[in-house]
C-alpha positions in Angstrom: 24.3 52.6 -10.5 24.2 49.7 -8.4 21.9 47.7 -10.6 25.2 48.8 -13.4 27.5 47.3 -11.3 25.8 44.3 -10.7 24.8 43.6 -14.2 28.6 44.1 -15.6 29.9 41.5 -12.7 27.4 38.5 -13.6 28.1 39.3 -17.5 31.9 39.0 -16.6 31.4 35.8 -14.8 29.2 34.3 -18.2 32.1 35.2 -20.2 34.3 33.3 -18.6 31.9 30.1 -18.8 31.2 31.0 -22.7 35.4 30.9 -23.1 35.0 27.8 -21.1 32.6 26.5 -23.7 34.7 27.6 -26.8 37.7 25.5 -25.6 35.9 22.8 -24.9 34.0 23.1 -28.7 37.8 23.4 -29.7 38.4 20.2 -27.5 36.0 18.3 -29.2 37.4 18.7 -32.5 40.0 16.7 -31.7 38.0 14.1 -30.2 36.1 13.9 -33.5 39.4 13.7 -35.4 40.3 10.4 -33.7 37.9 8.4 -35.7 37.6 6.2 -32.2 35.1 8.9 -29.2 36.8 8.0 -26.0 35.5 8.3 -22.6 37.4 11.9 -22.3 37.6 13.2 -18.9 39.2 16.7 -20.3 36.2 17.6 -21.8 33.9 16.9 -18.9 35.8 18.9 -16.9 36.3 21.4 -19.2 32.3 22.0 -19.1 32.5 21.5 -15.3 34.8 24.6 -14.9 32.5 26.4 -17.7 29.6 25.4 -15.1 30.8 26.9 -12.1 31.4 29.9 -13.7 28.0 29.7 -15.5 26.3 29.2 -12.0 27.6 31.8 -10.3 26.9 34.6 -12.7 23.7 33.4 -12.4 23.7 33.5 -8.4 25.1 36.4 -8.1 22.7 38.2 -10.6 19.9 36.5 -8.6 20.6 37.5 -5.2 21.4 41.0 -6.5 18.3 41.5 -7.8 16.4 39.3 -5.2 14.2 37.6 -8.0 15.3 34.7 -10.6 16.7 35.7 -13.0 14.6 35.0 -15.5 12.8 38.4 -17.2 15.1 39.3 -20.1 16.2 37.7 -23.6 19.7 37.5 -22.2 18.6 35.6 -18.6 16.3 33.5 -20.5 19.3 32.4 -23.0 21.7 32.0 -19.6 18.7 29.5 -18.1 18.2 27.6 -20.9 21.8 27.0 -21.3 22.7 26.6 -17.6 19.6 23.5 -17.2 21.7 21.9 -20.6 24.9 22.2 -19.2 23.8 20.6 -15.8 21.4 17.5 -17.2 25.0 16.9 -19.2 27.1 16.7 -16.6 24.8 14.9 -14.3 23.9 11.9 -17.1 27.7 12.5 -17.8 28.9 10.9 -15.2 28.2 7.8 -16.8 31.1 7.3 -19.0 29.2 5.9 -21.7 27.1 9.1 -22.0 30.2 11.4 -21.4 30.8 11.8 -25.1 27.4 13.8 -25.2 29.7 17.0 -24.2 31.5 16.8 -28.0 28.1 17.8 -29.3 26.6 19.8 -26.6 29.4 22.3 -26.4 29.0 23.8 -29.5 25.4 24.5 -28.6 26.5 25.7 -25.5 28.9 28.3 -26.9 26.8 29.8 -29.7 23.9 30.1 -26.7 26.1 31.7 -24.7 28.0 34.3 -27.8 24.1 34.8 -28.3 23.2 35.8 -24.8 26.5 38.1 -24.4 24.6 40.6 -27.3 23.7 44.4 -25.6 20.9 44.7 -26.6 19.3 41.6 -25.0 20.3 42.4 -21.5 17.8 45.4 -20.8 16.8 47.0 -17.7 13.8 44.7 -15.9 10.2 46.5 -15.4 10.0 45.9 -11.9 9.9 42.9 -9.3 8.0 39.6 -10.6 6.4 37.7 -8.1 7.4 34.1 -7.2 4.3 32.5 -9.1 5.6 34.6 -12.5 9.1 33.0 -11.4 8.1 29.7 -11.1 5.9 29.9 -14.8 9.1 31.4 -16.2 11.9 29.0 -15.1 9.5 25.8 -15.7 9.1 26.8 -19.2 12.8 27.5 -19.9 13.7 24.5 -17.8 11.9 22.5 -20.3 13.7 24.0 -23.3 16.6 22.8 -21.3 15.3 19.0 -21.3 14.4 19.6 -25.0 17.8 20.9 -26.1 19.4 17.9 -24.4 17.1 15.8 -26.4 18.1 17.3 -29.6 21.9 16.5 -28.8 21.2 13.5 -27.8 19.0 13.1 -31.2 22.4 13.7 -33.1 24.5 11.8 -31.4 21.8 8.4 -32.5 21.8 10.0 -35.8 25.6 10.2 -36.0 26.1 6.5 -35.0 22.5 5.4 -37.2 25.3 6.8 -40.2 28.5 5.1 -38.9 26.4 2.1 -38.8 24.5 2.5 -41.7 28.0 2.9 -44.2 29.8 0.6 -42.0 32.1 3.0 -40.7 34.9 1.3 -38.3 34.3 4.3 -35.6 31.0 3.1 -35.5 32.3 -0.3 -34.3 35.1 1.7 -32.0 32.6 3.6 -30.3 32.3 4.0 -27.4 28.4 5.7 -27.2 25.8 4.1 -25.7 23.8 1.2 -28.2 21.4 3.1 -30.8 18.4 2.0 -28.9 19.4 3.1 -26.0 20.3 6.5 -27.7 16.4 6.6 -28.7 15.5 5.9 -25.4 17.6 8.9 -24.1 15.6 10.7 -26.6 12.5 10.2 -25.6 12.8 10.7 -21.8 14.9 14.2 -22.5 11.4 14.7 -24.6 9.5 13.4 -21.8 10.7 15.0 -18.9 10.6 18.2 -21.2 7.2 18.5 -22.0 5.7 17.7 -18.5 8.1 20.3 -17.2 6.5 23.0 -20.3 2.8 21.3 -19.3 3.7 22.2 -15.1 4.9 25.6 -16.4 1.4 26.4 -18.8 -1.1 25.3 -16.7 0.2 28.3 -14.2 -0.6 30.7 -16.8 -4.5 31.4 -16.4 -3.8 31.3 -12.2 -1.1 34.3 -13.6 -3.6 36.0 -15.8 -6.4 35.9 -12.9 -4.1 38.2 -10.8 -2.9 40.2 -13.1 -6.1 41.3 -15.3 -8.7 39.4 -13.5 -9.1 37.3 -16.5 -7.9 33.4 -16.8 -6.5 33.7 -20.7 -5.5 37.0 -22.5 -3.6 36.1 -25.9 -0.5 36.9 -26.3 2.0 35.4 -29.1 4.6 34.0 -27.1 1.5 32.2 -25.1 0.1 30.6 -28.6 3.8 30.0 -29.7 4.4 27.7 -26.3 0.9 26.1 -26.7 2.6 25.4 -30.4 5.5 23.8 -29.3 3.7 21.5 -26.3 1.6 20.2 -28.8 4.3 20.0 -31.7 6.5 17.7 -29.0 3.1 16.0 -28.1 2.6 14.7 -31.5 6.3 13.6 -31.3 5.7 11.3 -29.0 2.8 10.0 -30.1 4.2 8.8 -33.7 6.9 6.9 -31.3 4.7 5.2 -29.1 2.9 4.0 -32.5 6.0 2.7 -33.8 7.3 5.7 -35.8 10.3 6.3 -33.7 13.9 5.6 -34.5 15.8 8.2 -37.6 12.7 10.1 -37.9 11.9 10.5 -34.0 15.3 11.9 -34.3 14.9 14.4 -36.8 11.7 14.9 -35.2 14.0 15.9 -31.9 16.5 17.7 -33.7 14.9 19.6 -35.5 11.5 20.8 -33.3 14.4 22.5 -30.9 16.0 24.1 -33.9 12.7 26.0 -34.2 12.7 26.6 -30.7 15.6 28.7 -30.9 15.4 30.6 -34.4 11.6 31.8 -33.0 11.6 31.8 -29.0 13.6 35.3 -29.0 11.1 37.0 -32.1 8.2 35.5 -30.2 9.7 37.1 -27.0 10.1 40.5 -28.6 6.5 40.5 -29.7 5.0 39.7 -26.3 3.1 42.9 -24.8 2.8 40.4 -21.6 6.7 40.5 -21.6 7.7 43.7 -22.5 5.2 45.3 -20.1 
């Protein structure tokens, strides 16, 4: 009953971030309408409010249960979120990045409608140890790092357009230059896949204890070593010069496929649904 209680007071909380983030995807309609994206304090704050919300749902579901709360579909999709929605307002507080929030606050809300699904939010199997913990929220903290990447991938891609057809918003803006945009890219990429490298290489240590072996497949295993050498590649055809509109794409579209397969994957994992 407890564990009842609990649950329905941290899903409250999320709800009131996830309305946060719908008026501030409404917001940023307008902000698009303009023609001219303004440094646009609203917005910022707008997530900031959606962010205090969004953190103490997840407090108080983690001190409830006295683990992280990382073990379910619906935790995992509340992490992943939560690490996008503070990277933004941390590189957000440089104006010229601010208008990052127009784009990642759709994301945001369609996580967060996602996450508020029954069904995801299941019972957990028992207490996970800190090492499990740590695995766990490295992994999703790099999907965080990655899905910033992707937002920032649109935003170059956005202005490569306005640029490309000579759009006079493009000369109105107020983003960051297109190379640096790139460069905001790649160390979103970057900082991503060490944190899914860190997170990996705690798996056989995890397997040891658990079955006494150091690698048991397991699909969700495969589909991560997938995706850390899928973002490898990525930034391996920038280093050798391929970088630019189809680094982009390459950004874009690498987390797209993170999120239409991570929850399948998931569901498929014996490891995970143990």
């Amino acid at each position: 009953m407890a564990w009842f209680t609990n649950q329905h007071f941290d899903r409250h909380l999320f709800l009131i971030a996830v309305a946060f983030y719908g008026l501030s995807m409404i917001y940023s309609v307008f902000l698009w309408r303009k023609g001219s994206r303004q440094d646009n304090r609203i917005n910022y704050f707008l997530l900031l409010g959606a962010f205090a919300f969004h953190t103490w749902a997840m407090t108080k579901r983690g001190f409830s249960f006295e683990r992280c709360p990382v073990n379910n579909l619906y935790e995992a999709t509340v992490f992943i979120a939560w690490t996008i929605v503070t990277a933004y307002l941390v590189v957000g507080t440089w104006s010229r990045l601010r208008f990052l929030g127009a784009f990642a606050s759709p994301l945001l809300f369609i996580m967060g409608v996602f996450a508020l699904m029954p069904d995801l939010d299941k019972v957990p199997h028992g207490f996970v140890n800190g090492w499990s913990s740590l695995h766990a929220a490295l992994i999703l903290l790099s999907f965080g790092a990655f899905g910033l990447g992707s937002v920032a991938a649109l935003m170059y891609l956005t202005q490569e357009h306005d640029l490309k057809f000579h759009k006079l918003r493009a000369i109105l803006s107020r983003l960051p230059p297109i190379q640096r945009m790139e460069k905001a890219v790649s160390g979103f990429v970057m900082t991503g896949l060490v944190l899914l490298t860190a997170g990996l290489s705690l798996y056989p240590m995890l397997m040891r204890q658990k079955y006494g072996v150091y690698f048991r497949s397991d699909p969700i295993i495969l589909w991560s070593l997938f995706i850390w050498l899928l973002y490898v590649i990525l930034l391996v055809m920038r280093w050798r010069g391929q970088g630019g509109r189809r680094f982009a794409w390459g950004a874009l579209g690498s987390f797209v496929f993170i999120l239409m397969t991570f929850w399948g994957f998931m569901l498929l994992s014996p490891l995970h649904n143990s």
